[in-house]
N, C-alpha and C positions, 0 to 999 in steps of 0.2 A: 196494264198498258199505259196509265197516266204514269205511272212508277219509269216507265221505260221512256218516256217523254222527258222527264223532268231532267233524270240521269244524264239523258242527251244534251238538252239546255244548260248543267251543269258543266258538261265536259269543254262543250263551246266556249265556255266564260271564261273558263281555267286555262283556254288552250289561249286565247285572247290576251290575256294577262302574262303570260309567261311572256310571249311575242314584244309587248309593249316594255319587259323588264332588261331583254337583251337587245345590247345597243347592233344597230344593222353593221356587216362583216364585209368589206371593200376586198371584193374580189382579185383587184389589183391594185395595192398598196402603192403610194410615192415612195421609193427608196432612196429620196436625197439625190446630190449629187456624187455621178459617176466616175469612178477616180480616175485622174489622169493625171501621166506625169510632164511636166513643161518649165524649161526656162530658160531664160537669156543672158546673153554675154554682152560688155561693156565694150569685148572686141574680139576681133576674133584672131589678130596678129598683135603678139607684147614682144617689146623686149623683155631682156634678162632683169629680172627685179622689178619689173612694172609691174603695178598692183592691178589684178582682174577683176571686175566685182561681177556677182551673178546677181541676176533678180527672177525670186522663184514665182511660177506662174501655175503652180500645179492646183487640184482642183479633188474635194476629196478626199484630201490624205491628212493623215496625224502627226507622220511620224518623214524624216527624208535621213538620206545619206545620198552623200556627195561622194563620188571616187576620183579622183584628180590626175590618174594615171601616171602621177609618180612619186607611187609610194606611200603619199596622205592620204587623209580622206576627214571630212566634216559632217556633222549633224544637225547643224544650223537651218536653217528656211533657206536664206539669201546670204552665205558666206562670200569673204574675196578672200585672194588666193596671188602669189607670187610666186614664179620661176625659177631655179635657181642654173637653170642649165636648160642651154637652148635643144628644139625639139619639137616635134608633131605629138601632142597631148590630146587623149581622148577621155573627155570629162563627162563621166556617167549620171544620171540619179535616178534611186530608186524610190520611190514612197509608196508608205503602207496607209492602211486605214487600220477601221476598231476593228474589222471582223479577218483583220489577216492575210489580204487582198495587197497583192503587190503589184506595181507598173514601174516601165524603167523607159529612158530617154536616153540618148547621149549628143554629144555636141562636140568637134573637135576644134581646137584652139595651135596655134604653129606660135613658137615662141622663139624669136628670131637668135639665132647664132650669137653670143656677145665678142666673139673677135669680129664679124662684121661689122662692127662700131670702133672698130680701135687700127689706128694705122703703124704698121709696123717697120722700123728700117733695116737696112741689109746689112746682115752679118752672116762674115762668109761661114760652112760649116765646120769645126774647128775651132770657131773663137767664141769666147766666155763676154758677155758684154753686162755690166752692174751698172747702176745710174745709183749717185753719190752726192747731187744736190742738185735743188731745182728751185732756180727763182724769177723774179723780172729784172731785168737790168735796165736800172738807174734814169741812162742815157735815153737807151732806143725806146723803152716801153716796152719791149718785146720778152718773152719769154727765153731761159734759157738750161740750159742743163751742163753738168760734169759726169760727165762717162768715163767707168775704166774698163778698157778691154783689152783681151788676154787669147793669145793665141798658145792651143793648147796640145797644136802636135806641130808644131813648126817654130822656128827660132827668132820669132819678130817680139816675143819676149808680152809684157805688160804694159800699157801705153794709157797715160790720161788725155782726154778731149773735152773742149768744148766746144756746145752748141749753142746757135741760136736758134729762135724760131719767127718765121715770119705768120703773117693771118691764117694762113693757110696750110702751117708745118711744116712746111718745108724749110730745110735749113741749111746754112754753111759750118762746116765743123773746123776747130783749130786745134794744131796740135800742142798740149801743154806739155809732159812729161814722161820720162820712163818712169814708172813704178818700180822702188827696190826691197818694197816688203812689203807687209798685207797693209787692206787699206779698206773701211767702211764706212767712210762719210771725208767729206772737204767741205770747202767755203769759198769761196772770191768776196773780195772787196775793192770796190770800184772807188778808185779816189778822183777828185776836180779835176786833178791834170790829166784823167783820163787812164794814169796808169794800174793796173791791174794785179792785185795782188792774190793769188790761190796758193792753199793753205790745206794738204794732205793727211790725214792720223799715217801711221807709219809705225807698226807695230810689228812684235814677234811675239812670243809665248811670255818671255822676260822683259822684254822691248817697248819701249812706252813713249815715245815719240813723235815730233813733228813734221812734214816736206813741205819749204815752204817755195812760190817760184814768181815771178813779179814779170811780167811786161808790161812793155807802151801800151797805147789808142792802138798802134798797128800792128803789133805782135811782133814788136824786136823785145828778145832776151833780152832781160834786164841783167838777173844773175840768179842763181838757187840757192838755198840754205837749206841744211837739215841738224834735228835735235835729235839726241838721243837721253836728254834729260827737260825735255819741253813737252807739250800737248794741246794744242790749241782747238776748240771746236766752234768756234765763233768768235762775231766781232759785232760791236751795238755802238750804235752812233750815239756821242756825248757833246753835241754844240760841234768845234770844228774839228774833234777831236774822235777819237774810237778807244773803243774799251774792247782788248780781246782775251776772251775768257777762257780758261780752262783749269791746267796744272802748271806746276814745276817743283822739280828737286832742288830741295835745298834741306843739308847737312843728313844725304840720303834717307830723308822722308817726302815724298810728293804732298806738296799743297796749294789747297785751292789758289787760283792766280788767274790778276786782273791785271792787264799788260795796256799801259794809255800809251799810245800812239798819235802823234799828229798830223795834218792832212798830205805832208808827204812821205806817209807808212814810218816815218822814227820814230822808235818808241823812247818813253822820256819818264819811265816810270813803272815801277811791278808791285803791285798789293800782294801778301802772299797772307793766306791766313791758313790755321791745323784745325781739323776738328778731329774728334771721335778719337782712338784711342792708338793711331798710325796714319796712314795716309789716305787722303781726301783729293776730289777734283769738281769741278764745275763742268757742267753739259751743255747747257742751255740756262739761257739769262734774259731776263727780260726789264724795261720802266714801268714804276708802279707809281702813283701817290703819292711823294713824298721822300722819293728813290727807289730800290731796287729788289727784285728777290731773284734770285739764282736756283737753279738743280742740280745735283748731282750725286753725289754717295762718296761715304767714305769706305776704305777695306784695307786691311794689309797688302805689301806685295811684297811677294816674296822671294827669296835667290835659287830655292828649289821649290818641284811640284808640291804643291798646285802654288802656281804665279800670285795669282791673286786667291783672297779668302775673307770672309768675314765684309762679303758687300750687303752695305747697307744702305736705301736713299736716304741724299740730305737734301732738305731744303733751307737755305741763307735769308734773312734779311739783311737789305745794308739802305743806311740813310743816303743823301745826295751825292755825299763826300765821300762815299762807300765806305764807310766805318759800318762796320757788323756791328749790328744791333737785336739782334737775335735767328737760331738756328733748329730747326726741328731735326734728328737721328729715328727714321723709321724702322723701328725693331719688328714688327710685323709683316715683314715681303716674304715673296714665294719665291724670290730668286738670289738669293742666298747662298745654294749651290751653282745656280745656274753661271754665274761668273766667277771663272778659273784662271783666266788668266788675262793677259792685255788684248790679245785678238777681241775679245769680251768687252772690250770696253773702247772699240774703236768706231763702234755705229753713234745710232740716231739718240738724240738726248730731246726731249721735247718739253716744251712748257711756256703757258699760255694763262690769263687772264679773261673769266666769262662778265660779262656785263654787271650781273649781278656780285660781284670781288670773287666770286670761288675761283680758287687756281686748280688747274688740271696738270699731270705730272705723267710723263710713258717713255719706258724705257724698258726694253728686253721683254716686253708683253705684258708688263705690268702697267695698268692704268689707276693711278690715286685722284680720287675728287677729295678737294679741302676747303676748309673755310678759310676767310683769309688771312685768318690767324694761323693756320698748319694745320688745323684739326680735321680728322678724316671725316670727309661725310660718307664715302664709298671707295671701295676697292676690287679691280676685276684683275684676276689675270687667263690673257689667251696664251697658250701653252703650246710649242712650238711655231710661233712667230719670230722669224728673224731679227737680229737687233738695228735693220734697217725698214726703221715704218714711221710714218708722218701723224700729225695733229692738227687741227689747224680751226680754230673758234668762229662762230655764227652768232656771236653777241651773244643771247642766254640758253646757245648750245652747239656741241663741236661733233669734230669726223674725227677717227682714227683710221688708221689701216691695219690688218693684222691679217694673218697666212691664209691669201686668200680672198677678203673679206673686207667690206668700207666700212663700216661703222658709226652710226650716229645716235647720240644723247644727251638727255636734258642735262638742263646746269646741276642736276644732283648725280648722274653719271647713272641715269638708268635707261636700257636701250632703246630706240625710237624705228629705230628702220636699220638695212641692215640691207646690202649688195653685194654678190659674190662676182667679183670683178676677175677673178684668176689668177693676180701677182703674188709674187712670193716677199719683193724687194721693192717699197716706196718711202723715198727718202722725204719729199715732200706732195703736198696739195695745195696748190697754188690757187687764188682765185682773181678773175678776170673779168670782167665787164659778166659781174655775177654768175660767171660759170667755175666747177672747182675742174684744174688741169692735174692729170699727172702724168709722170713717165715711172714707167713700174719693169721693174726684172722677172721673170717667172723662170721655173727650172722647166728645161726641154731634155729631157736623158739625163747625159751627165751634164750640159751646159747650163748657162743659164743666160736667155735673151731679152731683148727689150722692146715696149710696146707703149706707144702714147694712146691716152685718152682722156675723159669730161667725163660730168655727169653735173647736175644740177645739186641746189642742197637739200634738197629731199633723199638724195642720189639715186636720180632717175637717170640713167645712162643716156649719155648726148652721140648723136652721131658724128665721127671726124672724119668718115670716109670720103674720097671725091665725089 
């Protein structure tokens, strides 16, 4: 019986000690926090290109995805997000945890129409309307444009115009000219005595040419001129004087030409210089430092298909006195082919000066960044963009346009931002009491119409609606 006592006493001890070895067992565990999905928006109405930020507020989760309902999607915590087409967007997220556990939210966001920002003039159905230069004029301060338009089933033929514009857009239109061959870029130059000189490309396939047309302050014809061995694409103020740059023939080779004209449009003088291994032109020209650099390319042209061939950019130096002092022949472009003939070579020529000396160079969709010595820092090309699209610098960084599409980048030419505005055709971006203007062509069927607008240098679309 003591034996059975003791056994007992034993067991108690051992059952005692076990108890004490295992930690106590919480019937109902804390499982953390419970997941959930949550978060907010910066707005709930953008425009086209406005940047959205989100700020994620979920609770519990490891892991998220973003669905942005057109067509993206991110895996970030708190991504932002831009539009490139206006639209009712319903922007999802789903987040997981460690054990597999998914919740989802959404949130819809209206991303405003971007021709609601843009105001459009009347062109009856039938006519073709291109914009062909856009700048301020001199005089009024006010904004203005050159329009060609083109009736395309009726017999009112091809017609140049210009506009002005008042605060508000609204504008008085003049008529300059008939059109008698193709045509993608002009110029006006506005001289003291008020008279007005515009200045056409005027090309065909073989055809390589200038239309020039001059009126008063009040729009009496003056008289017209036209080349069939000339090419003018601008003019740059020299003291009282103008420098207007492009080509001319001489002993049937085209060479670059700088035509001095004085303050009542005579010209009194023609620089011609040859590069490259046939014929050469100037596009665009600008003051630099201690004088000049110019763009343009040289290429053969030829008397049968293909017109032109062997286009290459050139870029010019010329000191004060415009003596060429050195010239860069860029053997590395991508459009090469792309220019066949003189229609090709009657748009936009563009080139600009950043803050920092790099010179920027765009033409037919090719954008070149250099140093200021010609050396490439960068080279992009947007590939079907029309050869009418604009540049235009921000101290130590610029816009372009291309099909489509605004374009902004640092002074080394790498992209920053980036608006799909809908034009097909922008000759230039004007800027104004810090806002950049354009007026842009887009293709409607077989037409092609025109539309003003803004946007800021972010290019954050500005509204010009009433």
């Amino acid at each position: 019986m003591k034996k059975y006592y003791l056994l007992g006493v034993c067991l108690i001890l051992l059952y005692a000690c076990s108890k004490d070895a295992n930690p106590l067992i919480d019937e109902n565990p804390d499982e953390g926090l419970a997941l959930k999905a949550c978060f907010e928006l910066s707005a709930t109405t953008i425009n086209v290109g406005e940047m959205l930020t989100i700020n994620n507020c979920s609770e519990g989760a490891t892991s998220y995805l973003f669905d942005f309902g057109n067509g993206s999607s991110s895996e970030l915590e708190s991504p932002s997000i831009s539009f490139e087409e206006g639209g009712s967007y319903e922007i999802t997220l789903t987040v997981t945890n460690d054990d597999e556990e998914s919740e989802s939210v959404s949130k819809t966001v209206t991303v405003v129409v971007i021709e609601a920002s843009y105001l459009f003039p009347e062109i009856p159905d039938g006519f073709t309307g291109l914009p062909l230069e856009v700048g301020i004029n001199p005089t009024t301060g006010n904004i203005f444009s050159l329009e060609l338009y083109q009736d395309n089933i009726g017999t009112e033929g091809s017609k140049f115009f210009y506009r002005e514009f008042d605060e508000n857009f609204q504008y008085a239109s003049n008529y300059i000219a008939d059109k008698p061959y193709n045509s993608g870029s002009g110029f006006v130059n506005f001289y003291p005595s008020g008279k007005m000189n515009f200045v056409f490309s005027r090309t065909l396939g073989g055809l390589y040419g200038t239309q020039e047309v001059n009126y008063t302050s009040v729009w009496t014809l003056l008289n017209a001129i036209s080349s069939a061995t000339k090419h003018s694409y601008g003019a740059l103020a020299d003291g009282a004087d103008d420098l207007y740059f492009g080509t001319e023939e001489e002993g049937g080779i085209y060479k670059t030409a700088i035509e001095k004209r004085n303050s009542s449009g005579d010209a009194f003088e023609v620089i011609l210089n040859n590069f490259g291994p046939a014929d050469s032109m100037i596009g665009d020209m600008i003051a630099v430092d201690g004088g000049y650099v110019a763009f343009g390319a040289v290429f053969s042209k030829n008397i049968s298909l293909p017109y032109v061939s062997g286009y290459k950019p050139l870029l010019v130096y010329m000191d004060g006195n415009l003596n060429v002092t050195g010239h860069v022949i860029y053997e590395d472009t991508s459009i090469a082919e792309t220019v066949a003939d003189c229609n090709d070579l009657n748009g936009s020529y563009q080139l600009t000066q950043l803050s920092n000396g790099n010179l920027v160079m765009y033409s037919h969709g090719e954008l070149r960044v250099t140093d200021p010595g010609g050396n490439t820092v960068s080279k992009s090309y947007f590939e079907g963009s029309s050869n009418i699209q604009a540049l235009i610098e921000l101290g130590d960084s610029f816009v372009i346009s291309t099909d489509e599409y605004l374009r902004k980048f640092s002074a080394q030419g790498a992209q920053t931002a980036q608006l799909k505005y809908n034009g097909n055709y922008l000759p230039e971006l004007v800027k104004k009491d810090n806002v950049l203007f354009f007026i842009a062509g887009y293709d409607h069927e077989s037409e092609i119409k025109i539309f003003y607008g803004a946007c800021d240098n972010d290019l954050t679309l500005i509204d010009l609606s009433p």
